[in-house]
Structures are given as C-alpha cells and as structure tokens.
C-alpha positions as CSV (number, residue, x, y, z in Angstrom):
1,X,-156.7,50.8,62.1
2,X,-155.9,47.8,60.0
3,X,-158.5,47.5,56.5
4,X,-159.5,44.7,55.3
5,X,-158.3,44.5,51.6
6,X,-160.9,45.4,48.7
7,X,-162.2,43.4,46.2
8,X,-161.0,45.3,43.1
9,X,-162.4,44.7,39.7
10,X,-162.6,46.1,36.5
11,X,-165.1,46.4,33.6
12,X,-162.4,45.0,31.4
13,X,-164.1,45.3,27.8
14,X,-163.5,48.6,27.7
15,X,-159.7,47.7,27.3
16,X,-160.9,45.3,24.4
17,X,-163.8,43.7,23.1
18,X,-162.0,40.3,23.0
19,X,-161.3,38.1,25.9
20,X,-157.6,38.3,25.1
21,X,-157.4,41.7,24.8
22,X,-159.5,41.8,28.1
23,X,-157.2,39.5,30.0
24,X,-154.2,41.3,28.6
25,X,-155.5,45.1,29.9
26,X,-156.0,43.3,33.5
27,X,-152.9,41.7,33.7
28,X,-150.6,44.9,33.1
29,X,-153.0,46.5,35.5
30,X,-151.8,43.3,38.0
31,X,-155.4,42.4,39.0
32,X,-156.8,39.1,39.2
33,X,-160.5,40.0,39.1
34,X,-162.8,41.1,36.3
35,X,-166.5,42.3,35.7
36,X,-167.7,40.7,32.8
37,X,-170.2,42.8,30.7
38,X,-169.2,41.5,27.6
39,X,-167.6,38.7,25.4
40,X,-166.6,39.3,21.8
41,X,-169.9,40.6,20.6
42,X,-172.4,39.0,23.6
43,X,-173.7,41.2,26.9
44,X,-173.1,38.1,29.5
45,X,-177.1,38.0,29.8
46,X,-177.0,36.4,26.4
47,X,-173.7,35.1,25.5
48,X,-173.4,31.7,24.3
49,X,-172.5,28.7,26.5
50,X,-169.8,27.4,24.2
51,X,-168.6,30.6,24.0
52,X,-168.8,31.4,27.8
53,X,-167.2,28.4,28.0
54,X,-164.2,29.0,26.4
55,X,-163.8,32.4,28.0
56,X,-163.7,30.8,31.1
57,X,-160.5,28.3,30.2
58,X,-158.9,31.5,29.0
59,X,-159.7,33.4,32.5
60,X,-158.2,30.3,34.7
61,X,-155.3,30.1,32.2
62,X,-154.7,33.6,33.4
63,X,-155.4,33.7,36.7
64,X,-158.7,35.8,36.5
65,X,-161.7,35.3,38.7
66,X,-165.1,36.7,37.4
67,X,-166.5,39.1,40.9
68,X,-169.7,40.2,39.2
69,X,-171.8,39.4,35.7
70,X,-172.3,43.4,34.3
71,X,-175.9,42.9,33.1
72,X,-177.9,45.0,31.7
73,X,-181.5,44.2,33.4
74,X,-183.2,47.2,34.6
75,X,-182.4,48.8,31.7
76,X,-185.5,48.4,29.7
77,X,-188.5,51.0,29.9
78,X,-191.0,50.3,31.6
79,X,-193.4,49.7,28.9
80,X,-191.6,46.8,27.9
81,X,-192.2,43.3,28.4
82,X,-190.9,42.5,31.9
83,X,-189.9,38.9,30.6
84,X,-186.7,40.6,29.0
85,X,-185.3,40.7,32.4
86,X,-186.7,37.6,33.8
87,X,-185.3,35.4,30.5
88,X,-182.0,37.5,31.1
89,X,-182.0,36.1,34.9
90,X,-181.9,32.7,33.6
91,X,-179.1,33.2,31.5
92,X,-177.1,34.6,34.3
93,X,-177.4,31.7,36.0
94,X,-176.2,29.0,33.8
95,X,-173.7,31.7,33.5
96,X,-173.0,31.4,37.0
97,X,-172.6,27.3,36.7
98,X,-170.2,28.2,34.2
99,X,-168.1,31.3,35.8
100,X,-168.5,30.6,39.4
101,X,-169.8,34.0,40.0
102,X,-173.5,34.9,41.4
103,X,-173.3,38.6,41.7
104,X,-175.2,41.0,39.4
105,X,-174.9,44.4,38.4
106,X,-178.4,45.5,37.4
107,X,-180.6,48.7,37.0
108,X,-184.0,49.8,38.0
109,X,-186.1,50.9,34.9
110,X,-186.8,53.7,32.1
111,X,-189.4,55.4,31.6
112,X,-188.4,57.4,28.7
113,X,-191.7,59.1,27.3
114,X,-192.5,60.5,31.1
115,X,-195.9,58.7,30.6
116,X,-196.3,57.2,34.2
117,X,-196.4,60.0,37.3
118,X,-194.3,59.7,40.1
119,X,-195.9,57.2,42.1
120,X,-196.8,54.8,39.4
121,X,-193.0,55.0,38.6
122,X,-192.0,54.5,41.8
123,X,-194.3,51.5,42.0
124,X,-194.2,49.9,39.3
125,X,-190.3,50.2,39.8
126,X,-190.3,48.3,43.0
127,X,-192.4,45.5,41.7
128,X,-190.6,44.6,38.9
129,X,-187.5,44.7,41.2
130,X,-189.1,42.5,44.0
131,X,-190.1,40.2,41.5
132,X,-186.2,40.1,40.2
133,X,-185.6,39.7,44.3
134,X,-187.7,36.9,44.1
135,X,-186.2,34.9,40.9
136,X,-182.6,35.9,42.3
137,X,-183.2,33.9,45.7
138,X,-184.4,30.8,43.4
139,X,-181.7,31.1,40.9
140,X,-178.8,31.5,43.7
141,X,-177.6,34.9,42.4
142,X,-177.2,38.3,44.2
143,X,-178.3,41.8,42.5
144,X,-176.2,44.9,43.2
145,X,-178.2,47.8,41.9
146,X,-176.4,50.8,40.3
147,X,-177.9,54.1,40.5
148,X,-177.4,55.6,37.2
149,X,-179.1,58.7,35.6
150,X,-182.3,58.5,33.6
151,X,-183.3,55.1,35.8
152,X,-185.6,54.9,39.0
153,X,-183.0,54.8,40.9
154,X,-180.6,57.3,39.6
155,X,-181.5,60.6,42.1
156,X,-179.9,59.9,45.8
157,X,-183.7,59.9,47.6
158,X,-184.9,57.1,44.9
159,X,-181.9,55.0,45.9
160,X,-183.0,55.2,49.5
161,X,-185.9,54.0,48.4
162,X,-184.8,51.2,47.1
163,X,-182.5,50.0,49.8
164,X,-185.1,50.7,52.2
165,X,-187.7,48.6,50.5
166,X,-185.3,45.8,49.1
167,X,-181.9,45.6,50.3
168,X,-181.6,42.5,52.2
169,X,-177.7,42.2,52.7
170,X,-178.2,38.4,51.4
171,X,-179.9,38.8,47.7
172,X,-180.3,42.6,47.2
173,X,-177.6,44.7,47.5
174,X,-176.5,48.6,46.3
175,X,-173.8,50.0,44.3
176,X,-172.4,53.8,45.0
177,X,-171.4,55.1,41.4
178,X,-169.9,58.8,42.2
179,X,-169.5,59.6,38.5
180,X,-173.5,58.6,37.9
181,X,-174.4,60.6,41.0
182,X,-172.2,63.5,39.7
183,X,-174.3,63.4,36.4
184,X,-177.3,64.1,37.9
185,X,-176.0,67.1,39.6
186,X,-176.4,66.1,42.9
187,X,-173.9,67.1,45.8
188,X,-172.0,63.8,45.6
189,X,-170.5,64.0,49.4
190,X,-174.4,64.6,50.7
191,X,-175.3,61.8,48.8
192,X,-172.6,59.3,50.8
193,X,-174.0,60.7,53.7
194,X,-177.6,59.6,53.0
195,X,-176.5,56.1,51.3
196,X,-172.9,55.3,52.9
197,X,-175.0,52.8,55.7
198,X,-176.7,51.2,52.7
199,X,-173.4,50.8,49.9
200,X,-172.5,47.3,49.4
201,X,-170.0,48.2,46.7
202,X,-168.4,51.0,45.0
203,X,-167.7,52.1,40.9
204,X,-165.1,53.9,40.2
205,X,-165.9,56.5,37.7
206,X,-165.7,60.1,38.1
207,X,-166.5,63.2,35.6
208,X,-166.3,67.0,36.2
209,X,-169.2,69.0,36.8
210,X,-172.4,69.1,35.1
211,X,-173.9,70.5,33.4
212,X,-171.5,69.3,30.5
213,X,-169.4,66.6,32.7
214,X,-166.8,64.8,31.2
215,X,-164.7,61.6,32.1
216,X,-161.9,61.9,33.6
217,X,-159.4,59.2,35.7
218,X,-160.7,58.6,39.0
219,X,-159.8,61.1,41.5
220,X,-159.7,64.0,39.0
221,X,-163.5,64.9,38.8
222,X,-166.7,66.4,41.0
223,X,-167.2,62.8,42.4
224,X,-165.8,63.6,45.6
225,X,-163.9,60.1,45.7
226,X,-161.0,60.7,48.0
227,X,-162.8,62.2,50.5
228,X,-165.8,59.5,50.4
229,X,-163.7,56.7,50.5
230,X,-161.4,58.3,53.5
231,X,-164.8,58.0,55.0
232,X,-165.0,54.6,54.0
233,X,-162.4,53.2,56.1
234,X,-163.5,55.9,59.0
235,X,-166.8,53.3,59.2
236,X,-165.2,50.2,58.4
237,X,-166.3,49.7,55.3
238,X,-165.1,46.6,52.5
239,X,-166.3,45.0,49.9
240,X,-166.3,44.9,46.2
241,X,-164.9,47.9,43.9
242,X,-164.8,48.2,40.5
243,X,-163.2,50.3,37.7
244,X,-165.6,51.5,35.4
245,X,-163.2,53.9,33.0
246,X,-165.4,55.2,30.6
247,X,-162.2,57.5,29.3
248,X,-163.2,56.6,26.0
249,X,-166.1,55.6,24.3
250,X,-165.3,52.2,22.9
251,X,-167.8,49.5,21.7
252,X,-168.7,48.5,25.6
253,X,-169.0,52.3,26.7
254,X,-171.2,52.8,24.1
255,X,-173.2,49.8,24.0
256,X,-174.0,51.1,27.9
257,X,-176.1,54.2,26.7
258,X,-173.4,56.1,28.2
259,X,-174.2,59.4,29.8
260,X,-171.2,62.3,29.9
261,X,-168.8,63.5,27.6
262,X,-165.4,61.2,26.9
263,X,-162.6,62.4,27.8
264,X,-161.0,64.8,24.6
265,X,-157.9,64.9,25.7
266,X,-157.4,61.2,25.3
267,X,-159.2,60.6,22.2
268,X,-156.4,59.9,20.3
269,X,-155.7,56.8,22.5
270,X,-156.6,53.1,22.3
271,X,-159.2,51.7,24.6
272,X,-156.6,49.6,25.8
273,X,-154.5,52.8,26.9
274,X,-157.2,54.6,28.0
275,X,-157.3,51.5,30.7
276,X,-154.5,51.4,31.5
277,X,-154.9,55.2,32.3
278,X,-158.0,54.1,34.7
279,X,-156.9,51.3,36.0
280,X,-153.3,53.0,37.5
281,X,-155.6,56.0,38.5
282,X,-157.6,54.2,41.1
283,X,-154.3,51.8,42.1
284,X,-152.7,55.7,42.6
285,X,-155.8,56.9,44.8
286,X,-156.2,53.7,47.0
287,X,-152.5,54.0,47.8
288,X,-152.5,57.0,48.9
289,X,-155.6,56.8,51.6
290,X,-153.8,53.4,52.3
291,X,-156.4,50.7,51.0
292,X,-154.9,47.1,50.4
293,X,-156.7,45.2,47.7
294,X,-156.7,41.6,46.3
C-alpha cells in the first residue's frame, strides 16, 4: 500500500532563538518546513510586522515554508480576560498575509486554582473555543488543538470532547501529542484508539514513564509511537507532523511552561545539537515503518 508522503515540520526555535540559527538547524536536518513559535524574542502571536517581515525573506532565501503559526492561545486561565486570545487571533492573521500560512497550533484553557467544577470547566472551555471557531472562519485561519497536560483538553475523554463538539475538518482540527498524553499517565496506545478517527496531525515528542517522565528522542519513550503510527498507515492516515524535541530546555522549551524532565544525558549539548538529535530521530523512525515525507 502506497502512503502518501507527510507533511514534516519542526518547532525550529528550539535549535536557535534566531531565525538564522533556525533555518540553519532545518537545513542539516534537510527539511523544507518549519513551525514557527518564535522569532528572536517574539511568540508569532505578537511579533512585529517588520520583523515578521524580514523573517520571511530569510525563510524563501532558504527554501523554508512556514506549515503552522505555534501560538500560544488556549494557554491562559480561565479567569483571564478572554480578549488575550481574541487580540492574539488578529495578529495571526496579518501573520498569515505575511507567511502564507493559516494553520494554528492552540490550547484549550487553565484553570489553575481548581476554582470552577467540572462542568463549568468543561463549559466554559468549549465556549471560549467556539467563539475562537467563530473568529477563525472570519479571519481565514485553521486551529489545530494540542492536548497538553494541565489544559481542558489534556486527559484522552476531554479531547473527545472537544472533537466531538468542534472539530469540523475545515476550521477546527486536533493534534495527537504522545509525549503530552504520556505525561498524564494515560495508556498512550488506548488513547489512539479513542482519538485515531479524530487526529488531524501528529507531534512528535516522546518521554519515559511517569511519574517522573523525561525527554527523550522520539521512538525511545512510553509514547508508544512506532506502533501508533504503524497504525497510521494501516487506516490511511496523512497529514501534518511535527517535531517538537524538547531534549533540552532552551529559551523556546521554557517559554512553553514545559511539563517533564529534559533529558540529562544531553545536557551538556547545544540546543542546536540536541536538534539535530530529534530531528534525525523521527527521519530514523519514519524510515523504518516506511513513511515518505516532503
């Protein structure tokens, strides 16, 4: 059975805060695509145009395409003022005037002090999402929501949630994070089974086991990866993959609110090495199970 190649991507700032130092990690990985989180000092959602601008002449000069903005909406509590995110979504999409890129990695909401029960969570969650639905579908973008611990949507049922009440296959669409999944001790394979009709991309990440897990190169961890994605290509599946090391915790990692231990055994290493590490990893992995990607 022939696959159709994978959109492979990677969360380059964690090679290098600078867009030459990102561009440089991608192209001794040989990939042509990039998930941009940040630019010198600036998340995308608030980056400057001039400078956005001029990462973008450096990008084509390479030969890199942005695949996906790596936002950070959905990552406020939900106390907060619910105009963070909306501002945020109108940033992206000059951003996307200026990248050619309309799809969004996003979140679903803290709530850190445990204030809210269960059900207001869970409602108050879905509206703030919808309404993020909503402005997506004006602005021309496309949300891809990562389940991530600590969130809404971080346990496997909440992201069915989710997916039942928003994905639309056009402007709402859902990430499968293994690592994340892992690091909220769920069985990780289970989990694919519940979500693997509803997975609209995949990040690579992977970590031991809880209850201390700790990064590690893809395919080395609890996250179950080879098997899921031999699963994958059992259904059919393609789409849009990214690396998401976290092998170290440099300035992007951190600036995440990164859960998991990094990886001791490479802490004497640069971020940009530590990439490298991740980034020939996953190339490693998706040869062996035979996955082309572009």
């Amino acid at each position: 059975m022939a696959v159709t190649p994978w959109l492979l991507s990677a969360f380059a700032d964690e090679a290098g805060a600078e867009i030459e130092e990102q561009i440089a990690g991608l192209t001794k990985a040989g990939m042509s695509h990039v998930d941009l989180r940040a630019v010198s000092s600036h998340n995308i959602s608030n980056v400057p145009e001039d400078v956005a601008k001029d990462a973008k002449a450096k990008l084509d000069a390479a030969g890199i395409t942005v695949a996906m903005f790596g936002s950070p909406i959905g990552k406020i509590d939900l106390s907060d003022d619910f105009g963070i995110d909306q501002q945020r979504m109108e940033h992206l999409a000059k951003m996307k005037d200026i990248f050619g890129c309309n799809a969004v990695r996003m979140f679903s909401y803290y709530d850190k002090d445990g204030k809210l029960s269960a059900d207001e969570r869970k409602t108050k969650s879905l509206d703030w999402l919808k309404q993020l639905r909503d402005q997506a579908g004006k602005l021309g973008l496309v949300l891809y929501h990562e389940n991530e611990r600590g969130i809404f949507g971080g346990p496997c049922a909440n992201n069915r949630v989710i997916a039942d009440e928003l994905r639309d296959g056009d402007v709402f669409k859902m990430i499968f994070d293994f690592d994340n999944y892992n690091q909220e001790n769920e069985d990780v394979w289970e989990t694919w089974q519940q979500l693997k009709n509803v997975t609209d991309a995949f990040h690579f990440k992977d970590s031991t086991a809880p209850p201390e897990p700790m990064h590690v190169p893809l395919g080395e961890g609890n996250g179950q990866v080879e098997r899921i994605l031999k699963d994958a290509i059992a259904i059919g599946w393609s789409g849009p993959a990214s690396v998401e090391p976290h092998l170290s915790h440099s300035k992007a990692v951190m600036a995440t609110g990164p859960s998991g231990a990094s990886n001791q055994a490479l802490s004497e290493m640069t971020p940009a090495e530590t990439f490298e590490i991740a980034t020939n990893a996953t190339k490693a992995l998706l040869a062996k199970i035979d996955v082309p990607w572009r």
